[in-house]
C-alpha positions as CSV (number, residue, x, y, z in Angstrom):
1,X,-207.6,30.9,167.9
2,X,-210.0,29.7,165.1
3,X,-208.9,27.9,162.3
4,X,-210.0,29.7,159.0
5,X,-209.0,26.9,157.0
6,X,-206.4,28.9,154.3
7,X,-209.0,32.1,153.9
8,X,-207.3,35.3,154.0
9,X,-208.7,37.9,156.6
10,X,-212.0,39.2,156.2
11,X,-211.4,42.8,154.8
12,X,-209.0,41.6,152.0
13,X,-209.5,39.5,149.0
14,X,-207.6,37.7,147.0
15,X,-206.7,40.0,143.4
16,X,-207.4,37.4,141.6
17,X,-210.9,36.5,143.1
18,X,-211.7,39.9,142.5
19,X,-210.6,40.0,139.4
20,X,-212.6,36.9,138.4
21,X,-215.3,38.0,139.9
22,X,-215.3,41.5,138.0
23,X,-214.4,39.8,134.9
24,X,-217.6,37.6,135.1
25,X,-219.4,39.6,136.3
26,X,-219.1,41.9,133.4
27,X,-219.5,38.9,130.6
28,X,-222.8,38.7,132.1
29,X,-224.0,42.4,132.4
30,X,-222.9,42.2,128.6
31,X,-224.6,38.7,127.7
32,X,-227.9,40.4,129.1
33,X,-227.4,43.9,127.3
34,X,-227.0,42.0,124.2
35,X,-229.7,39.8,124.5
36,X,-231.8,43.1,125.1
37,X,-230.6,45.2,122.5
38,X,-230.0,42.6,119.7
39,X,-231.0,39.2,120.8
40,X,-230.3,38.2,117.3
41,X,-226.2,38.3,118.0
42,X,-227.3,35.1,120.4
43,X,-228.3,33.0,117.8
44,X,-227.1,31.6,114.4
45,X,-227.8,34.0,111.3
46,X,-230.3,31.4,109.9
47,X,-232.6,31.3,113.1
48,X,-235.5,33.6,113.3
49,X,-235.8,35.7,115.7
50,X,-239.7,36.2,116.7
51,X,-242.0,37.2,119.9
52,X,-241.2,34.4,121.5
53,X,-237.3,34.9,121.7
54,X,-237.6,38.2,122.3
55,X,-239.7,37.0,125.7
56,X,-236.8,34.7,126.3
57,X,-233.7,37.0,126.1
58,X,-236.1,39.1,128.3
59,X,-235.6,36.6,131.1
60,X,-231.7,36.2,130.2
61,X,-231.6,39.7,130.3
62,X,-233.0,40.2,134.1
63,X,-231.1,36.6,135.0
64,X,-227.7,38.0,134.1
65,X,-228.2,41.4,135.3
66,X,-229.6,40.8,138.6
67,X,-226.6,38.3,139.3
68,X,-223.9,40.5,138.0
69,X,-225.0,43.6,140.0
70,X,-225.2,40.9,143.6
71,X,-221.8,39.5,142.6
72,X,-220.0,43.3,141.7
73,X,-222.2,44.7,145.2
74,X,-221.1,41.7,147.1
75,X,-217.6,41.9,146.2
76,X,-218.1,45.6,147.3
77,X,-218.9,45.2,150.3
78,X,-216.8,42.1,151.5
79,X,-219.8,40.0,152.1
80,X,-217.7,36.5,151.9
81,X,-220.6,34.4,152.3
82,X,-222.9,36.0,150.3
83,X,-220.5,36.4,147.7
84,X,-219.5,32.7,148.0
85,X,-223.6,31.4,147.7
86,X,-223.5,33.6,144.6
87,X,-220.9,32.5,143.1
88,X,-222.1,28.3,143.2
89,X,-225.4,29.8,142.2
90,X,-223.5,31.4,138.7
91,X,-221.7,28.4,138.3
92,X,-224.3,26.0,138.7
93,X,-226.1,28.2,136.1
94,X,-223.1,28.1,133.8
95,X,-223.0,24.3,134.1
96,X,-226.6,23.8,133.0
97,X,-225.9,26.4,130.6
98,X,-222.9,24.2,129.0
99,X,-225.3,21.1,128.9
100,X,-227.7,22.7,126.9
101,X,-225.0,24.0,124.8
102,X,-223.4,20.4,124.4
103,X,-227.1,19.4,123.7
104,X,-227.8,21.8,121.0
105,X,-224.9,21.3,119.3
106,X,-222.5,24.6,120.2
107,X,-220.1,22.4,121.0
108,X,-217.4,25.4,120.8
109,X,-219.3,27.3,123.7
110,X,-218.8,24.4,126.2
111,X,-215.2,24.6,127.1
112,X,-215.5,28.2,128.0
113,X,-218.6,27.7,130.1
114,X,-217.1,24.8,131.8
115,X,-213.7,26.9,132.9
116,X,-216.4,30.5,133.8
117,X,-218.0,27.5,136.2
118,X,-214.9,25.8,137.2
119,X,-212.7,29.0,137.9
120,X,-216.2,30.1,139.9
121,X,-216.2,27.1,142.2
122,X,-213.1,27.5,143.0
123,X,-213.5,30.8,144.2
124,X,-216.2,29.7,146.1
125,X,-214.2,27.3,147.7
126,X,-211.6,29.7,148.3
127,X,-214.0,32.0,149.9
128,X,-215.6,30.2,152.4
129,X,-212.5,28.7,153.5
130,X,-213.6,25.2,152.7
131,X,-215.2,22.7,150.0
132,X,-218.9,24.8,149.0
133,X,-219.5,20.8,148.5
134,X,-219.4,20.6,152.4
135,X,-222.2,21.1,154.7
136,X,-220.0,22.8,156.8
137,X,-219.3,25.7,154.1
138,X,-223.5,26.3,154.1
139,X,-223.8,26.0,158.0
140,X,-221.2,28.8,159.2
């Protein structure tokens, strides 16, 4: 008998995985609507929003789409691994999001980012069956 290493059979998911992953999922769909119908609710009131940021939330806007419709189809579907890749990919992304956060000064924005990143990870971990920091979690 294989050892799955704590992962719960393949055709169920833990409700609070799925819930996390909906949850996230969602923040992002909405983070991209926003930044596509008023990109100016992204920014302080006193910055100026131009050609150039419009341009910009473009690119949010496709970023944070494309991954919350892989993560919400994934989830759908049960694909563990490719749900689990996904899920390191959005919370590498929030984690460089928190640094330039930290760097720019929204120092409020970080903690939130951090746990959206953290709470991923985990789930990551939890999915695979093992550390997504091992080798092992990428090769299987």
């Amino acid at each position: 008998m294989a050892e799955t290493h704590g992962a719960p059979p393949a055709d169920r998911l833990p409700w609070w995985l799925m819930a996390m992953v909906v949850i996230g999922a969602s923040l992002m769909a909405m983070g991209g609507v926003i930044a596509l119908v008023r990109p100016a609710m992204l920014v302080s009131a006193s910055d100026e929003i131009n050609g150039a940021v419009h341009v910009y939330a473009g690119y949010l806007v496709s970023r944070n789409l494309a991954l919350a419709v892989m993560l919400l189809f994934m989830l759908a579907i049960r694909a563990r691994a490719a749900l689990s890749s996904l899920m390191v990919l959005t919370a590498l992304i929030q984690l460089l999001d928190a640094g330039v956060d930290f760097m720019e000064g929204r120092w409020t924005l970080v903690p939130g980012v951090l746990v959206f990143a953290m709470a991923y990870f985990v789930g990551a971990a939890r999915l695979s069956g093992r550390p997504w920091w091992s080798t092992a979690a990428w090769r299987d």
